[in-house]
C-alpha positions in Angstrom: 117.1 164.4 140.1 116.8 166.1 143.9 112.9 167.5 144.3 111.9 168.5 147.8 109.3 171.0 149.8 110.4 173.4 152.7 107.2 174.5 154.4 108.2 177.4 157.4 105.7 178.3 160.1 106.3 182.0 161.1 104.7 183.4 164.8 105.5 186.7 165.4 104.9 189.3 168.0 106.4 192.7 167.2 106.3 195.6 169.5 108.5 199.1 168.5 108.4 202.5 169.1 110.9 205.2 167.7 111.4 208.8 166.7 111.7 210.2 163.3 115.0 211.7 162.7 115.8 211.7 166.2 112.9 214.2 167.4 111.6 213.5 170.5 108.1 214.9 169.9 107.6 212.6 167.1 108.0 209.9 169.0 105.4 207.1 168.3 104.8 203.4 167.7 105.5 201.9 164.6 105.1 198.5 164.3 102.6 196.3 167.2 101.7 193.5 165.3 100.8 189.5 166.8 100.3 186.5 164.4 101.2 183.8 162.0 102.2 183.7 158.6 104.1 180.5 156.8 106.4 180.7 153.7 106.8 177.6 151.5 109.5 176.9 148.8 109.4 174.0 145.9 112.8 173.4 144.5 113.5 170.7 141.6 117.1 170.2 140.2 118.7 167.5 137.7 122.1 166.5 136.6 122.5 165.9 132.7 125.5 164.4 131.2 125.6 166.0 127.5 128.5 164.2 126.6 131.4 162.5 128.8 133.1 165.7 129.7 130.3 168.2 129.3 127.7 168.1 131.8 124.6 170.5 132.5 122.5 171.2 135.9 119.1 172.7 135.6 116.8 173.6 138.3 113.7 175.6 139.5 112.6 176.8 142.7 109.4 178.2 143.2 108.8 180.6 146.7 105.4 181.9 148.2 105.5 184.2 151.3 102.2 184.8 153.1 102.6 187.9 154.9 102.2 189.7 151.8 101.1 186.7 149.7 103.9 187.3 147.0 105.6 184.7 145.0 108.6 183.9 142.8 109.7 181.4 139.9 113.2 181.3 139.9 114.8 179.3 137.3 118.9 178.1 138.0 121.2 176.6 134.9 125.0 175.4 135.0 127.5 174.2 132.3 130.4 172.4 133.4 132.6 171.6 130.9 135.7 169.0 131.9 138.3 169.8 128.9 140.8 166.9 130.9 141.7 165.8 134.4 143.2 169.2 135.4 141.2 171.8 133.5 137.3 172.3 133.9 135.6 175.9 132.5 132.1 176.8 133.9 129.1 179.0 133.3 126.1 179.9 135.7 123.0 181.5 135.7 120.6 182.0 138.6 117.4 184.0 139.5 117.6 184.4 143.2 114.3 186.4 145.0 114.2 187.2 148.9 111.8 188.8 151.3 112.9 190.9 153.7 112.5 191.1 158.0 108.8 190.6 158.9 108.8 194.2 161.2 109.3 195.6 157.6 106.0 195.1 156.6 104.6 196.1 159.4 105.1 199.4 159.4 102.3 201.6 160.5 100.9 205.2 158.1 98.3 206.2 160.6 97.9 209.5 158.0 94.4 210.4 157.3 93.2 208.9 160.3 93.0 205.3 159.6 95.8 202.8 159.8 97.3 201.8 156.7 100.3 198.8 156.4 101.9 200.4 152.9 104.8 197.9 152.9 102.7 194.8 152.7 102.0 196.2 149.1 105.9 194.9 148.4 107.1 192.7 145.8 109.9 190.3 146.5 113.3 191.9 145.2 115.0 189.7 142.3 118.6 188.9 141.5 119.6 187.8 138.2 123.5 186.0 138.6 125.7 185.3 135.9 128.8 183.5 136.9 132.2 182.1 134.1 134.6 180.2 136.5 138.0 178.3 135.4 139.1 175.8 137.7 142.8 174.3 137.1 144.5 171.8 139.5 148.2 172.2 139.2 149.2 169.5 140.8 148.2 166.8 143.3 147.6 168.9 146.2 147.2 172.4 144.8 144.5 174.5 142.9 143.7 177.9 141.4 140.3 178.5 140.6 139.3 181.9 138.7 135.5 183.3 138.9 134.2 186.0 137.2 130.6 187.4 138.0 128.0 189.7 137.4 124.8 190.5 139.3 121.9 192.7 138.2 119.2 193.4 141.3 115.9 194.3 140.2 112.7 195.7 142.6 114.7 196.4 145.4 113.0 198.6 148.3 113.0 202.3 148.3 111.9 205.7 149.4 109.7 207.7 146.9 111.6 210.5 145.4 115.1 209.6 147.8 118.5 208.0 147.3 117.3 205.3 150.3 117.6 201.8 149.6 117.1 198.9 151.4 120.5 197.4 149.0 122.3 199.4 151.2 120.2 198.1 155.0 121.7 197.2 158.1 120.4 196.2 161.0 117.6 199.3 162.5 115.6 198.2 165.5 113.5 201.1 164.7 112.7 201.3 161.1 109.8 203.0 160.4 110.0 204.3 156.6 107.3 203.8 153.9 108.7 201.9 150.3 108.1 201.3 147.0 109.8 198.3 144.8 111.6 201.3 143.1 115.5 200.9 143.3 118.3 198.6 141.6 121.9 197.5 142.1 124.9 196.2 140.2 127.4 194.1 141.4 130.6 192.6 139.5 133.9 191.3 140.4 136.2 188.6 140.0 137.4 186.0 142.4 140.8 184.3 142.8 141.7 181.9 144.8 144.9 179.4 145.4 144.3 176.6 147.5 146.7 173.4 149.2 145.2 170.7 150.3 146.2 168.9 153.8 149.2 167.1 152.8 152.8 166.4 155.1 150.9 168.1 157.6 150.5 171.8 156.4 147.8 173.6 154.0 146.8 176.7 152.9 144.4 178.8 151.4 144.5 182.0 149.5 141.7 184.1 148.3 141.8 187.1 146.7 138.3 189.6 145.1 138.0 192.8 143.3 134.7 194.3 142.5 132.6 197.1 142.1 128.9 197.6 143.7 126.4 200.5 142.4 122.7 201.0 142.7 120.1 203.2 141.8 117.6 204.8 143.8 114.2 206.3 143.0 116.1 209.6 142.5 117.2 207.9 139.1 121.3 208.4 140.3 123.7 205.9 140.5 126.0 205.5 143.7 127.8 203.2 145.5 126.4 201.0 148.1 127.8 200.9 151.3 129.1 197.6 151.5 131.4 198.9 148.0 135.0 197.9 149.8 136.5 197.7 146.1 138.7 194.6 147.7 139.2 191.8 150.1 142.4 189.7 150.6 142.3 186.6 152.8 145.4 184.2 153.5 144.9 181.0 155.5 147.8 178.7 156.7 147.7 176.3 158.7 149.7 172.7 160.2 149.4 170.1 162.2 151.8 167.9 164.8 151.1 164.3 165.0 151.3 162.8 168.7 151.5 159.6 169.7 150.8 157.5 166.7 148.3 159.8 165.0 146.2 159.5 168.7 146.9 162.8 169.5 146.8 165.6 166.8 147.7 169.3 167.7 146.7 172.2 164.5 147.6 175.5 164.6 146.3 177.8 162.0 146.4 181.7 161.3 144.0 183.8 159.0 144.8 187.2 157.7 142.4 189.4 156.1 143.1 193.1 154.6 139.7 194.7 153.4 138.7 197.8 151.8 137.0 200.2 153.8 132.7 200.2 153.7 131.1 203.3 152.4 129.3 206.2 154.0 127.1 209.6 153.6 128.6 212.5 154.6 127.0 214.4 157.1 125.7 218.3 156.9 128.1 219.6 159.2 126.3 223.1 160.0 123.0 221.3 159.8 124.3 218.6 162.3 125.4 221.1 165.1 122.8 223.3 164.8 120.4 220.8 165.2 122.7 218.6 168.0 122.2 215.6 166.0 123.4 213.9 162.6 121.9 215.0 159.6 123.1 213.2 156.4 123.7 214.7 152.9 121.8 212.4 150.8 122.5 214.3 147.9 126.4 212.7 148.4 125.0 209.1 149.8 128.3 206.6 150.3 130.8 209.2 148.5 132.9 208.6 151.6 135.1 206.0 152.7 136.2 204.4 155.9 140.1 203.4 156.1 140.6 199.6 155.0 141.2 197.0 157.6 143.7 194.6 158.8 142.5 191.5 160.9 144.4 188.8 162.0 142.4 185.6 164.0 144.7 182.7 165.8 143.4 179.3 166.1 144.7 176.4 168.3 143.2 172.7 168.7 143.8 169.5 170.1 142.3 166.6 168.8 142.1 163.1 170.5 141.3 159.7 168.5 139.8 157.3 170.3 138.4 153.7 168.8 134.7 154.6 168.8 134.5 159.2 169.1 137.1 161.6 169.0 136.9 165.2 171.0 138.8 168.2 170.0 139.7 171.3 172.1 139.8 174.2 170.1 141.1 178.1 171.3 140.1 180.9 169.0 141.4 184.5 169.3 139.6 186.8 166.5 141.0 190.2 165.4 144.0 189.6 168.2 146.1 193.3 166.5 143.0 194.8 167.8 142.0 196.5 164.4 139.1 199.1 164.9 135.9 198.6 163.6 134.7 202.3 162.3 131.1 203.3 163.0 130.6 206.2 161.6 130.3 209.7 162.5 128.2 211.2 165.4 127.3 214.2 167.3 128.3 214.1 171.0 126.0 215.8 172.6 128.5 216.8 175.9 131.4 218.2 174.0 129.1 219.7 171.3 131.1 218.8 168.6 131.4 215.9 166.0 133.3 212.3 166.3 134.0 209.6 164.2 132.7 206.2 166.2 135.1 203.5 166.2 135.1 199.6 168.5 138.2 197.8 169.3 137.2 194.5 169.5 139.2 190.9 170.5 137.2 187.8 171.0 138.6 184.7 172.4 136.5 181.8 172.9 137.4 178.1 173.8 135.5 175.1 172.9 134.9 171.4 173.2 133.5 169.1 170.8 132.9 165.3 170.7 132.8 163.6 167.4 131.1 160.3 167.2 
């Protein structure tokens, strides 16, 4: 049995001002908000062995956030059953709840001329996760391990009446809109992955997923969510050179990753010049499709064993083809027409780390 008790201080001072839809005259603050909160967690879990190859975890974890002085029970269950040394079949289940960024709640309605902090009225969004996996171990140094899931996402955030959801949020320094728990998503896929373990100095790791995203918004139609991609393929290989006795060890690895495209609204293109800035058909949210992607990431290191600490130099390049990263479609405001928004982005870094 594992019980324990996370207990999280929050300070917070929050200070933004934005537009609505890009009009300057409705330019206002939204959120100016100083203070304390805390959010506490209780989590109990226990290993049973049902028989000698059949064994079940079963745990609880109960949540309280104080901002808005919600709570959760979230219950977790896992069968594992070990039909002989290379075969093991699996079930799952999981209730997962989460809270989302403080500045969300804070959100201002000044309407009637009082002020008015709707989103502190929010429940915490639930996940229910159902999970069959098949693990098989091939041999001595390789595995294939098949997973099959299904999640169901209950009391997510929304706009009254809209196809806005917060399943679909990314990162908006500025957000400023009024929700309701009123939304919900499906996810389901399956996982596959093929893995070697270190051995005569190489390894490798293959991954492959196909799935399928959709959610509902308070407009009662289902779409897909932005981060939909449909697939993702990963391939890690990697190998090392022994130097000097095994004192001196040099790895070089290589990832590759080809991913589906992520999702987004089209925009109103009369609306969107007329008005010199972009205007989204929410009646067609996420119908289109960026290209999919091809990444490949380079990794060196050098690893020194000495009798008490060993320190390893390691040189990363990440996305070295230089693969764009899209970012959507924009007005540009000096050639008055419409662009699609796209990074080229290669990060190298170098590090040094001492292990004791």
């Amino acid at each position: 049995m594992k019980t324990g008790v996370t207990f999280k201080h929050l300070r917070y001072a929050l200070d933004i001002s934005s537009t609505e839809d890009q009009n300057q005259d409705s330019y206002r603050n939204v959120v100016d908000e100083r203070g304390s909160s805390h959010a506490v967690e209780f989590y109990t879990q226990s290993k049973y062995d049902l028989a000698a190859n059949l064994a079940l975890n079963a745990g609880i974890n109960v949540a309280y956030f104080g901002v808005n002085q919600a709570y959760s029970i979230d219950p977790r269950l896992g069968l594992i059953w070990n039909m002989n040394r290379d075969h093991a079949l699996s079930l799952a289940y999981g209730r997962h709840s989460q809270a989302e960024e403080l500045k969300i709640y804070f959100v201002k309605d000044e309407t009637g001329g009082s002020t008015q902090y709707p989103n502190q009225n929010l429940g915490l969004s639930t996940a229910q996760h159902f999970v069959l996996a098949y693990d098989w171990n091939f041999s001595n140094n390789h595995r294939l391990k098949m997973e099959g899931y299904y999640q169901q996402i209950n009391d997510a955030r929304g706009v009254a009446g809209e196809s806005y959801s917060l399943i679909n949020f990314r990162q908006e320094w500025a957000f400023n809109q009024i929700l309701e728990n009123n939304s919900m998503g499906r996810n389901r896929g399956i996982d596959v992955t093929v893995e070697r373990f270190l051995n005569n100095n190489y390894y490798y790791l293959i991954t492959g997923s196909v799935f399928n995203s959709r959610y509902k918004g308070d407009d009662e139609v289902w779409r897909d969510i932005r981060f939909n991609k449909g697939f993702v393929a990963n391939a890690l290989i990697g190998r090392e050179f022994i130097i000097d006795d095994n004192n001196k060890v040099l790895g070089l690895n290589t990832r590759l990753t080809f991913v589906g495209g992520e999702r987004v609204s089209s925009l109103l293109i009369e609306e969107t010049t007329r008005e010199r800035r972009e205007i989204y058909d929410e009646m067609r949210a996420f119908e289109e499709q960026y290209p999919s992607s091809f990444m490949v990431d380079l990794t060196a290191t050098f690893r020194m064993n000495r009798m008490s600490y060993s320190s390893v130099w390691a040189l990363q390049v990440k996305n070295m083809l230089g693969a764009p990263m899209y970012q959507g479609e924009y007005f540009n405001i000096q050639s008055n027409d419409i662009q699609m928004g796209k990074d080229v982005v290669v990060i190298p870094s170098l590090s040094y780390k001492v292990e004791f």
